[in-house]
Backbone bond lengths (Angstrom), bond angles and torsions (degrees), N, CA, C in turn:
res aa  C-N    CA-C-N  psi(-1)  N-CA   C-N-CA  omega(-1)  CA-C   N-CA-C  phi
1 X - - - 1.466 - - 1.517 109.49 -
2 X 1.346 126.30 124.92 1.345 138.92 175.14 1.631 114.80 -99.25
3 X 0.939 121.22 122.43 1.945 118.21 165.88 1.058 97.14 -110.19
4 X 1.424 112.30 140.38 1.544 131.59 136.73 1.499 127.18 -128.90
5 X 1.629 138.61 179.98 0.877 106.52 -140.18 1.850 84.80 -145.24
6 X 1.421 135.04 118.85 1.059 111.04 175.37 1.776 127.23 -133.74
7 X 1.191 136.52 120.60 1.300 149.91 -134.06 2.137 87.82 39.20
8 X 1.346 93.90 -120.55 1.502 92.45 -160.77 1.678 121.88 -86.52
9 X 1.712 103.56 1.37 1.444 127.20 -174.62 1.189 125.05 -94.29
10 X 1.532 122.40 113.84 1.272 132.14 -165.79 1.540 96.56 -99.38
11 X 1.725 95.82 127.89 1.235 122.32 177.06 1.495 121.50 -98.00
12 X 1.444 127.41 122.96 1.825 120.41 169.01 1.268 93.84 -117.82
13 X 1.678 105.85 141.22 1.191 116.61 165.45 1.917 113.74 -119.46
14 X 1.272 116.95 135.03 1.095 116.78 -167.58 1.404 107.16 -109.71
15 X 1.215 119.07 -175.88 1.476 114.10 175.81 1.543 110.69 -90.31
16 X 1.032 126.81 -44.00 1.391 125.02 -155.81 1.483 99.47 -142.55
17 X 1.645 138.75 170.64 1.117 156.55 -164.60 1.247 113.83 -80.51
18 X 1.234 125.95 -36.06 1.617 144.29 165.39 1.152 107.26 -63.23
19 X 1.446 123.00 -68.57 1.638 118.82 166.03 1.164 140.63 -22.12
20 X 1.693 107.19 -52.85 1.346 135.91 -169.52 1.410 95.09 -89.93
21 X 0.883 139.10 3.52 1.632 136.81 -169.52 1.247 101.16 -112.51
22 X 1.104 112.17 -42.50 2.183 117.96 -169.51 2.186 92.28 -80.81
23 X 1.231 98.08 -47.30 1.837 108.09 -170.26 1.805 83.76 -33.13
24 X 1.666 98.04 -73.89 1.723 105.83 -172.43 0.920 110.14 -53.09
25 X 1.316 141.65 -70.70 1.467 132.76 169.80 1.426 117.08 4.63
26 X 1.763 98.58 -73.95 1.598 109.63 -160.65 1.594 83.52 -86.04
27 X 1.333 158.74 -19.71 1.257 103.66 150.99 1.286 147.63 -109.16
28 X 1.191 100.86 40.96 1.478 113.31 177.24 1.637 103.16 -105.27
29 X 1.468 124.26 -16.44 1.294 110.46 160.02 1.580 120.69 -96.71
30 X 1.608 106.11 4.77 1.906 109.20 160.36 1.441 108.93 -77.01
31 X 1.039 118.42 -24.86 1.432 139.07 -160.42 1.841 94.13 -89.00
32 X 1.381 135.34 -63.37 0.843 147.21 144.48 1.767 134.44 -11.20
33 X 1.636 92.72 -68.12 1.482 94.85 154.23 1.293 113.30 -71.37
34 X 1.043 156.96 -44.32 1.348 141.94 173.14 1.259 152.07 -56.90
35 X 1.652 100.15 -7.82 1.249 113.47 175.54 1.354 99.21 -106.19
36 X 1.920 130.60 -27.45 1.207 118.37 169.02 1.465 111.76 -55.78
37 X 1.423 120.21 -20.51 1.795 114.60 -155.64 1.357 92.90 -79.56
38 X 1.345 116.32 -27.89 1.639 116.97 179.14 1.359 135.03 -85.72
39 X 1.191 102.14 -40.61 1.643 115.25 171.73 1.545 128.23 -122.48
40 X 1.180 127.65 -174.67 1.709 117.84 -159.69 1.631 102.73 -86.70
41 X 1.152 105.92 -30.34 1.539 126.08 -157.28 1.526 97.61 -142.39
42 X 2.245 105.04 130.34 1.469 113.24 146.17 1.417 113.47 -88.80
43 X 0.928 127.33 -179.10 1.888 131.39 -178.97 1.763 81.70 -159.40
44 X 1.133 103.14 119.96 1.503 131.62 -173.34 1.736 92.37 -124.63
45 X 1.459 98.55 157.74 1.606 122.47 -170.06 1.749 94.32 -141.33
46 X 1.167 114.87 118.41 1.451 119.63 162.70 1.508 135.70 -87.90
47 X 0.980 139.08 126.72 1.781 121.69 160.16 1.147 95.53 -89.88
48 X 1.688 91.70 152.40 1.869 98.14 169.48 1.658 98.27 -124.93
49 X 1.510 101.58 125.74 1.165 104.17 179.46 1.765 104.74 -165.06
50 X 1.777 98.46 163.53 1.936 66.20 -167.68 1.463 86.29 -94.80
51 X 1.215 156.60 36.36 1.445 127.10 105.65 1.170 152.10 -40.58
52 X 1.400 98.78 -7.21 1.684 114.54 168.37 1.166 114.75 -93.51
53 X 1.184 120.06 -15.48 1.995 132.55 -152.51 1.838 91.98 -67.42
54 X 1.112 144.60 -51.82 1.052 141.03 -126.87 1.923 78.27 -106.68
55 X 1.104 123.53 -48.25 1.588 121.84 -164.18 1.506 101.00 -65.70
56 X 1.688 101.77 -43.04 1.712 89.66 -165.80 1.782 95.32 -82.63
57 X 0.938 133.18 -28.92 1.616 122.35 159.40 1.121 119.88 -30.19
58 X 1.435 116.50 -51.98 1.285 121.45 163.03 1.855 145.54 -57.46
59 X 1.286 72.67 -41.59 1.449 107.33 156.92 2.189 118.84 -37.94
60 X 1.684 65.32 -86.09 1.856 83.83 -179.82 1.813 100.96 -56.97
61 X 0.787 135.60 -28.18 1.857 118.66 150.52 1.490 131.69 -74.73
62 X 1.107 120.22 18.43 1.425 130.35 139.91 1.367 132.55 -61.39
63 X 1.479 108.09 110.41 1.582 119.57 164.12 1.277 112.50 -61.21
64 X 1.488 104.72 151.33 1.345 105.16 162.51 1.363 120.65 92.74
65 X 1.631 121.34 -2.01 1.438 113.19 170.86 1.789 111.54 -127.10
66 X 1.321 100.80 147.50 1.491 104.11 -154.59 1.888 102.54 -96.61
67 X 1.010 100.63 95.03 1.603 102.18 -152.02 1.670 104.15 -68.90
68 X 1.581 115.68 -14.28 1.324 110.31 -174.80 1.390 86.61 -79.65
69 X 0.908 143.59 33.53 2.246 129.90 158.80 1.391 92.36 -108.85
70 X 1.577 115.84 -14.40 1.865 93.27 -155.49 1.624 99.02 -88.17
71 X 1.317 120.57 149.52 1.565 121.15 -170.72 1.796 83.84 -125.10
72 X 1.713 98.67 128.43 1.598 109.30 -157.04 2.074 94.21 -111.45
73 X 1.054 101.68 136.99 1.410 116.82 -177.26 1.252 89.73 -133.32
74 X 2.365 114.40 170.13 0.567 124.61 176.12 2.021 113.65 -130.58
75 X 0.719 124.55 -155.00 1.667 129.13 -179.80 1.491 98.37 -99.33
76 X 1.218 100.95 -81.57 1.200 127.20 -153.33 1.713 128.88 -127.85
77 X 1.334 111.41 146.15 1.839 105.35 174.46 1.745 119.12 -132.04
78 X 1.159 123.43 158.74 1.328 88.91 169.06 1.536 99.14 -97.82
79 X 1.694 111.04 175.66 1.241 109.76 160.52 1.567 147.64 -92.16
80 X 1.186 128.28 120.87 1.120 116.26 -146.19 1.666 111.26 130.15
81 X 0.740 102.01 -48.15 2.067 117.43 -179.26 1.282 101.59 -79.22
82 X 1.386 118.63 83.53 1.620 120.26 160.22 2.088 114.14 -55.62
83 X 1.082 89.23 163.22 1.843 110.01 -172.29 1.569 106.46 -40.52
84 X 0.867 96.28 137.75 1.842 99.15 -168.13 1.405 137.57 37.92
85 X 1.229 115.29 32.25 1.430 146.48 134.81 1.882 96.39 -21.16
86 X 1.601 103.26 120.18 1.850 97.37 160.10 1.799 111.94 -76.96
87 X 1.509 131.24 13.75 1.263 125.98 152.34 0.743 118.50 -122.58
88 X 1.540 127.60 55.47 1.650 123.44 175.44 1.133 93.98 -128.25
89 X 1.496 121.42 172.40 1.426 137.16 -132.42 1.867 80.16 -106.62
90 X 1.728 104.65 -50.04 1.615 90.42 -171.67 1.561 108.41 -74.33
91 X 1.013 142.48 -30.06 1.418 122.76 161.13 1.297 115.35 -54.35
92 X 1.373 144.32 -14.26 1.536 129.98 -159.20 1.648 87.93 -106.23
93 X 1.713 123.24 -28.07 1.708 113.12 166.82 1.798 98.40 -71.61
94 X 0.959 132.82 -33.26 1.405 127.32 -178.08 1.359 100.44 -30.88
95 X 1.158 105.32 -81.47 1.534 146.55 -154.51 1.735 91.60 -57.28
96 X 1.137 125.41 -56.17 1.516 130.37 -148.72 1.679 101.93 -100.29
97 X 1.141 117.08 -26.37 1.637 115.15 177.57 1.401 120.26 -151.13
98 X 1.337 123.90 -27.79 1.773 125.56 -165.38 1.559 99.59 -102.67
99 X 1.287 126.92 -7.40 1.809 124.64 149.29 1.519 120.28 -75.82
100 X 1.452 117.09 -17.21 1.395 108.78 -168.71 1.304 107.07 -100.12
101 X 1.794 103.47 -29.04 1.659 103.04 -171.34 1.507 104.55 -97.57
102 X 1.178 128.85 -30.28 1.397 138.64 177.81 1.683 104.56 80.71
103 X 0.921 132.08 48.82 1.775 138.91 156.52 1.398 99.21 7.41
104 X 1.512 137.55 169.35 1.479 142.36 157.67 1.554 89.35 -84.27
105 X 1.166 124.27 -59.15 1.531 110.09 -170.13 1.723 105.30 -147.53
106 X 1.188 104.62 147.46 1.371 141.62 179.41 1.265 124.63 -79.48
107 X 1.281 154.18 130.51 1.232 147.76 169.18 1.611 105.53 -142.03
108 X 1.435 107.11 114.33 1.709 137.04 -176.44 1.197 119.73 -84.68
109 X 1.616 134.92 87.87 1.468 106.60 175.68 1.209 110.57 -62.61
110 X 1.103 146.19 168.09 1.972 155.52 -121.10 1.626 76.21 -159.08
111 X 1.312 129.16 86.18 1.533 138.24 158.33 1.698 101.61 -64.47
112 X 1.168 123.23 -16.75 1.676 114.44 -170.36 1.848 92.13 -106.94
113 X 1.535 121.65 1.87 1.762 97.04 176.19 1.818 111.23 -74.62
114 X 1.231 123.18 124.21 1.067 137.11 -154.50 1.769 107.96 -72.82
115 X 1.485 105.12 -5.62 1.281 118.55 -174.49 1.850 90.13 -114.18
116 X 1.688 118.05 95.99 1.409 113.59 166.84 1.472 111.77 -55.12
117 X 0.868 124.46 -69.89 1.641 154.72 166.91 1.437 82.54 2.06
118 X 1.691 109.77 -98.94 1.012 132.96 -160.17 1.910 113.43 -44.41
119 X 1.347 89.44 -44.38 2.099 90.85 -177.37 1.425 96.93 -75.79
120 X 1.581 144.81 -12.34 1.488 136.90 -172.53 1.852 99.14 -84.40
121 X 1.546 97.48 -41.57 1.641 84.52 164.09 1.431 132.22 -84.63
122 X 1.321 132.42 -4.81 0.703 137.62 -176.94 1.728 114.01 -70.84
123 X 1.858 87.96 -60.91 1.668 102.22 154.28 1.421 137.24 -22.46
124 X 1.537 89.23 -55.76 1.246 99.91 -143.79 1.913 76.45 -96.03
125 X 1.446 137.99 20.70 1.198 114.06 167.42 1.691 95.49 -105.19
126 X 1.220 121.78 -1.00 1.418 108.54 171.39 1.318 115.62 -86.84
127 X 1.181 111.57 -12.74 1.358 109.33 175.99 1.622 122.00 -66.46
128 X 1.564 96.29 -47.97 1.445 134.53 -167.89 1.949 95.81 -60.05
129 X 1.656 104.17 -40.57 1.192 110.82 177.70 1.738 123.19 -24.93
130 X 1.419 93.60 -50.01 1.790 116.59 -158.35 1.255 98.80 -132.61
131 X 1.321 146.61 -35.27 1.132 149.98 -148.04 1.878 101.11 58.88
132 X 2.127 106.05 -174.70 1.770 89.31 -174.92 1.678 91.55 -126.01
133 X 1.443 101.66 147.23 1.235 125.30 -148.41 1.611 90.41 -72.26
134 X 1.667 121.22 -54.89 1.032 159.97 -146.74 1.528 125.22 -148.06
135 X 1.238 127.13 134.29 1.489 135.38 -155.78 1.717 99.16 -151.88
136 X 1.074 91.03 95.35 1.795 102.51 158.16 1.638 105.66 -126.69
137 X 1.767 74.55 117.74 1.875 112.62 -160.70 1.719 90.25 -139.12
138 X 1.420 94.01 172.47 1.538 128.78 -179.45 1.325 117.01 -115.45
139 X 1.517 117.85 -170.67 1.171 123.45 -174.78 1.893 116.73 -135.99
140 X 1.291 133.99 61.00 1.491 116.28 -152.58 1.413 115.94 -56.45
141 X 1.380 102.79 -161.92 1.530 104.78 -156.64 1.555 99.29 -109.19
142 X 1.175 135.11 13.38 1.678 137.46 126.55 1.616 121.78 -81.36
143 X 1.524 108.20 8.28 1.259 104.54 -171.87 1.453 128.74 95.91
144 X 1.701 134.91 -10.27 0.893 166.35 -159.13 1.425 103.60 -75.30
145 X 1.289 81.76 115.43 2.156 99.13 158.29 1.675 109.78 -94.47
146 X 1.061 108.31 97.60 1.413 119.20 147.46 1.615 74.64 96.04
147 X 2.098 117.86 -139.41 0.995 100.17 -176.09 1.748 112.64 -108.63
148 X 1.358 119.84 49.62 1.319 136.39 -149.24 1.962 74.11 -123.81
149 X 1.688 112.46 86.56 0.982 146.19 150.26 1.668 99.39 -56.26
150 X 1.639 110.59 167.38 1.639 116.58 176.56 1.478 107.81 -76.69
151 X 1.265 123.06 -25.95 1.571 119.45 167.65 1.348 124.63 -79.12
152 X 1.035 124.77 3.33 1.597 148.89 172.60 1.318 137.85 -113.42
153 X 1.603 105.58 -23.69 1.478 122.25 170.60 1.451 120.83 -74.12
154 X 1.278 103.01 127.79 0.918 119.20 160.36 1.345 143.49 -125.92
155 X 1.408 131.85 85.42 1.850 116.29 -171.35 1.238 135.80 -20.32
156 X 1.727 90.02 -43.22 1.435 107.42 -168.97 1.271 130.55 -126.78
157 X 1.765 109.92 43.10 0.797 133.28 -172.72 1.505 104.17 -73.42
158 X 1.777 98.25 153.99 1.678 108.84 -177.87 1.544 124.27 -95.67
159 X 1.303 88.89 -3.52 1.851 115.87 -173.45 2.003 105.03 -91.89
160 X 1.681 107.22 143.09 1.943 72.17 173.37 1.639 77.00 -120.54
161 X 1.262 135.68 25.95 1.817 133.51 154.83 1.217 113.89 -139.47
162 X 1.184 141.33 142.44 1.340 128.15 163.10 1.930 126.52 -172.11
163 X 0.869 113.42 136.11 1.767 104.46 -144.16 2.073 98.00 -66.42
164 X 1.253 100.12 162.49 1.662 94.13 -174.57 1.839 90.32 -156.44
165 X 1.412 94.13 161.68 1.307 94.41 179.59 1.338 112.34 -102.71
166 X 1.546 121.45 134.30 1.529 120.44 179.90 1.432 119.78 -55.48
167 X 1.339 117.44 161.83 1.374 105.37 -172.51 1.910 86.48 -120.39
168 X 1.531 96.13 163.32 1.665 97.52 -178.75 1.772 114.36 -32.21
169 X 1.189 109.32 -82.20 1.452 155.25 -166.37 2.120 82.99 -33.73
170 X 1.004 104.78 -47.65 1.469 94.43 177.54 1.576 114.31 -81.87
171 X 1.458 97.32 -39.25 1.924 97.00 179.09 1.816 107.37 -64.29
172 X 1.105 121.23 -38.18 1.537 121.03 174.23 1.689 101.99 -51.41
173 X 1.332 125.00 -43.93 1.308 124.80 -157.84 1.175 82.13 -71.30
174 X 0.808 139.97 -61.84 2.145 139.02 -148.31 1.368 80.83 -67.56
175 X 1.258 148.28 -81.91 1.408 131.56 162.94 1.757 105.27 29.09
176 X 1.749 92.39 -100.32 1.213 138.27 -140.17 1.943 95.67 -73.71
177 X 1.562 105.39 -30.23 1.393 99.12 176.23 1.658 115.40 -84.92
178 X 1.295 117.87 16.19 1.863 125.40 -161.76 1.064 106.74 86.60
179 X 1.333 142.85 -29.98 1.388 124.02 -155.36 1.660 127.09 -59.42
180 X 1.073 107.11 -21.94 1.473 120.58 -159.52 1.276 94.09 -128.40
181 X 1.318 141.85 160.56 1.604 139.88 142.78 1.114 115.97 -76.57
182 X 1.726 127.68 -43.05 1.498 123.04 165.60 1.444 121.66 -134.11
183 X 0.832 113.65 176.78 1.727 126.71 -170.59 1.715 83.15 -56.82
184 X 1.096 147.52 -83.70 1.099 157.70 -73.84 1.674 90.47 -115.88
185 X 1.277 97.37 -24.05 1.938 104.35 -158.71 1.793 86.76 -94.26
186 X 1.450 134.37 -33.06 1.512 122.73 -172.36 1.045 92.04 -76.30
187 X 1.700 105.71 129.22 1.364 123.17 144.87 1.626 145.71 -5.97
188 X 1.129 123.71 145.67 1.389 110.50 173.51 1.369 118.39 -91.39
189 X 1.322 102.26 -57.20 1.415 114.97 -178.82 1.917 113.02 -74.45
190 X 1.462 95.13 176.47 1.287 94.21 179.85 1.945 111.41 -159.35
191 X 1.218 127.23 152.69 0.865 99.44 137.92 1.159 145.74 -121.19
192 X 1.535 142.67 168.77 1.865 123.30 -143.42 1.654 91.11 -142.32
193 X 1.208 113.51 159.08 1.456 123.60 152.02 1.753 99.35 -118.19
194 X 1.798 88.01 129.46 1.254 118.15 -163.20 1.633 110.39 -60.45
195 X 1.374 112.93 155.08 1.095 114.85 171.68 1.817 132.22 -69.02
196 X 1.167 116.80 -6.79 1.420 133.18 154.27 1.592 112.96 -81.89
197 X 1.415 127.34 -14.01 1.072 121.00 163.07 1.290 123.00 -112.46
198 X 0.691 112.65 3.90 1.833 136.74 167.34 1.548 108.64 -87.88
199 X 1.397 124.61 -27.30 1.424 124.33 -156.38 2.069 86.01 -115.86
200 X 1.419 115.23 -31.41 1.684 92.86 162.80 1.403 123.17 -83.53
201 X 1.451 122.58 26.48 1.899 125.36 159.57 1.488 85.79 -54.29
202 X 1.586 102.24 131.42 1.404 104.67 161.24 1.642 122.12 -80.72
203 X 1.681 108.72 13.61 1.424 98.36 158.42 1.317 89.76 -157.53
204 X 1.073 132.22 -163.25 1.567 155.34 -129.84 1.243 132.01 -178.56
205 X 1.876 145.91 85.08 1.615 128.63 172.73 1.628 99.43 -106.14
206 X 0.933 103.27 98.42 1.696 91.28 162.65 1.342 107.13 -107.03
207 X 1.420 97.13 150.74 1.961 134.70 -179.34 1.233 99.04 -127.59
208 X 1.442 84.54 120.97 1.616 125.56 156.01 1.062 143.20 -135.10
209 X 1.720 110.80 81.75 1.353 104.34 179.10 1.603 132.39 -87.81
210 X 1.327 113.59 170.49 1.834 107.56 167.23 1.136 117.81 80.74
211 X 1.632 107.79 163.64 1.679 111.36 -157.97 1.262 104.33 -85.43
212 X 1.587 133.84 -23.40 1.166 155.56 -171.50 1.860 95.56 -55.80
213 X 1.160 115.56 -34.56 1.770 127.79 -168.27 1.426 112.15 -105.50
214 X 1.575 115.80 -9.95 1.417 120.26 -175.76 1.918 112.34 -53.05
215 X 1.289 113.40 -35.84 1.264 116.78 -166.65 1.610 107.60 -86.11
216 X 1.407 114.22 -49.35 1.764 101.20 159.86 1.407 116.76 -59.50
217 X 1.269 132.89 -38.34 1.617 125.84 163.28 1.183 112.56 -30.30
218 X 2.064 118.31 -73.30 1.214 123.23 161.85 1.824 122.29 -2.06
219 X 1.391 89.67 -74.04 1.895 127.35 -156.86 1.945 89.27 -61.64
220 X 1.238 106.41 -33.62 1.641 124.37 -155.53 1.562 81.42 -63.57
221 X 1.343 103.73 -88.14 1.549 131.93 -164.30 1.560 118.03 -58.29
222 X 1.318 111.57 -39.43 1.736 102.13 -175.89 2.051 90.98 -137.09
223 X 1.356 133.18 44.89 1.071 122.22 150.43 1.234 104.31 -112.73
224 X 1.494 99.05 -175.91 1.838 110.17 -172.97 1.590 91.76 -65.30
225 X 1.543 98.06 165.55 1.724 118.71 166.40 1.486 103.05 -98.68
226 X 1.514 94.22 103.05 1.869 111.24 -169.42 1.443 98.11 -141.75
227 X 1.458 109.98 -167.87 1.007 120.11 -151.95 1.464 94.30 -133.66
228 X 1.643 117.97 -12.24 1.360 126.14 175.05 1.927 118.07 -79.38
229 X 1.728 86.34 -6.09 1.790 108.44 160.74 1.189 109.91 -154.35
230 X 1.426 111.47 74.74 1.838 114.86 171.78 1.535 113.26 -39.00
231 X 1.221 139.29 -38.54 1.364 125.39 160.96 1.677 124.22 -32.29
232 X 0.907 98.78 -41.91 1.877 119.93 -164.28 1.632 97.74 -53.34
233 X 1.633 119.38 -34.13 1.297 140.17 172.91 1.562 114.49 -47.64
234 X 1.316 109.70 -51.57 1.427 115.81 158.25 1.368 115.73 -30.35
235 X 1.064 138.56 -34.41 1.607 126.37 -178.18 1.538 110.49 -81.40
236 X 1.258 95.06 4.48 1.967 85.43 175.07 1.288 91.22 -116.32
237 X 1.500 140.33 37.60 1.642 137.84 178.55 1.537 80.43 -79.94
238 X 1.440 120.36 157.17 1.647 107.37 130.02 1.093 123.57 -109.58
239 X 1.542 118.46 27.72 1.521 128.62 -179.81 1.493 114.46 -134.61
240 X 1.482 135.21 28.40 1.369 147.62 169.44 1.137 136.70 -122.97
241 X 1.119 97.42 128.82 2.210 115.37 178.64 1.212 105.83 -102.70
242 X 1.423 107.89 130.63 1.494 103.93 175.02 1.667 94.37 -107.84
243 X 1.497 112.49 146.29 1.626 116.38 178.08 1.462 105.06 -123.06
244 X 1.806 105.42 113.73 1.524 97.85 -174.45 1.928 115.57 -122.33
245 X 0.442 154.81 -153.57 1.817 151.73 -176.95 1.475 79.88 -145.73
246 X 1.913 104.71 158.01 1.004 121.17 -152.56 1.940 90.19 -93.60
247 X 0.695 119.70 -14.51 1.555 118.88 169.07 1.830 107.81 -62.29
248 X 1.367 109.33 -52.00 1.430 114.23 -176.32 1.784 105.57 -68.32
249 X 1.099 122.19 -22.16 1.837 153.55 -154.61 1.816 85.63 -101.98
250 X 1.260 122.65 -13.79 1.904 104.15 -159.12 1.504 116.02 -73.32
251 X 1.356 100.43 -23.76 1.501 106.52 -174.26 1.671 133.47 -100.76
252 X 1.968 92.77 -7.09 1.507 95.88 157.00 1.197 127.23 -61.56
253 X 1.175 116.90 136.15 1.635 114.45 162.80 1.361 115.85 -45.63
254 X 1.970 115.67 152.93 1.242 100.16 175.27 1.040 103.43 -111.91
């Protein structure tokens, strides 16, 4: 295991995908117990991606956290995919972590309300409710937090949900991760929680595995803090670890 450390973002690099999956795991449930030991309620934020599949697996075999306090949110939806849809983002956390641990409560963005507009605020006032305690998120392969693509990002955005249109480079990935069978069948639209509300989680685990992610890693760690790699933003967290395998790690300088 290697750390380094860049503007305010602490980096682990692991050897392999399994590794880097249990590292996050165990600390996103230290992280977990610790905010239950303090307060009544966590409010957790999920990505669903199958880069997460192996961490939150890991995850949901953690002792020691009392999951009826944790209040479970998500990133992102597409539009079009009403509530328990087998291709929506909140059925694929169903399935992969919020059936095994059982959350106290759930919160669904409604990908099928025909009014985006209207369900992004709606969302985005539960968020606003509590703010999120905790954010275990990813990194895409334009660099992308959640679905706040480089034509969509914004730091300083005034919105903390709001629908955006996907750009290729992410619809190929849903491709390329199973989700879709072809380009043609993923969605256009989406809806996202913004990157100004994504960046006040008062903490941060992102996972990133694979060579497929090596070049936004790159862009993450030693490019400018832009918006042409909303990840890169991460270094002004003062509450985020990014966890990457040395494949995703190949193209930093050493």
């Amino acid at each position: 295991m290697t750390e380094l450390r860049r503007d305010q973002l602490r980096t682990v690099v692991l050897p392999d995908r399994a590794t880097m999956a249990q590292a996050a795991a165990t600390h996103a449930a230290e992280r977990l117990r610790s905010i239950l030991a303090g307060q009544e309620r966590a409010r957790v934020i999920f990505a669903a991606a199958a880069s997460q599949a192996e961490m939150l697996g890991a995850l949901a075999l953690e002792r020691g956290i009392d999951w009826s306090r944790v209040e479970a949110f998500h990133l992102d939806e597409y539009v079009g995919l009403p509530k328990g849809d087998p291709r929506s983002f909140g059925r694929w956390l169903e399935d992969h972590i919020w059936a095994s641990v059982g959350p106290g409560r759930v919160e669904l963005i409604d990908g099928g309300n025909p009014d985006a507009a209207r369900e992004s605020r709606r969302y985005g006032a539960l968020l606003d409710a509590g703010g999120i305690d905790l954010g275990l998120i990813g990194i895409g392969e334009n660099g992308h937090l959640a679905f706040n693509d480089p034509h969509v990002a914004d730091f300083d955005d005034p919105e903390t949900m709001k629908p955006v249109e996907i750009d290729d480079t992410s619809r190929h990935q849903q491709v390329r991760d199973g989700a879709f069978r072809a380009f043609e069948d993923v969605p256009r639209l989406a809806l996202t929680v913004t990157m100004s509300a994504l960046l006040r989680s008062r903490a941060l685990s992102v996972v990133v595995p694979g060579a497929q992610k090596a070049e936004a890693v790159r862009r993450t760690l030693d490019g400018p803090i832009e918006t042409a790699c909303p990840a890169s933003a991460l270094r002004r967290h003062p509450d985020a670890v990014l966890f990457v395998d040395e494949a995703a790690f190949s193209l930093v300088p050493a």
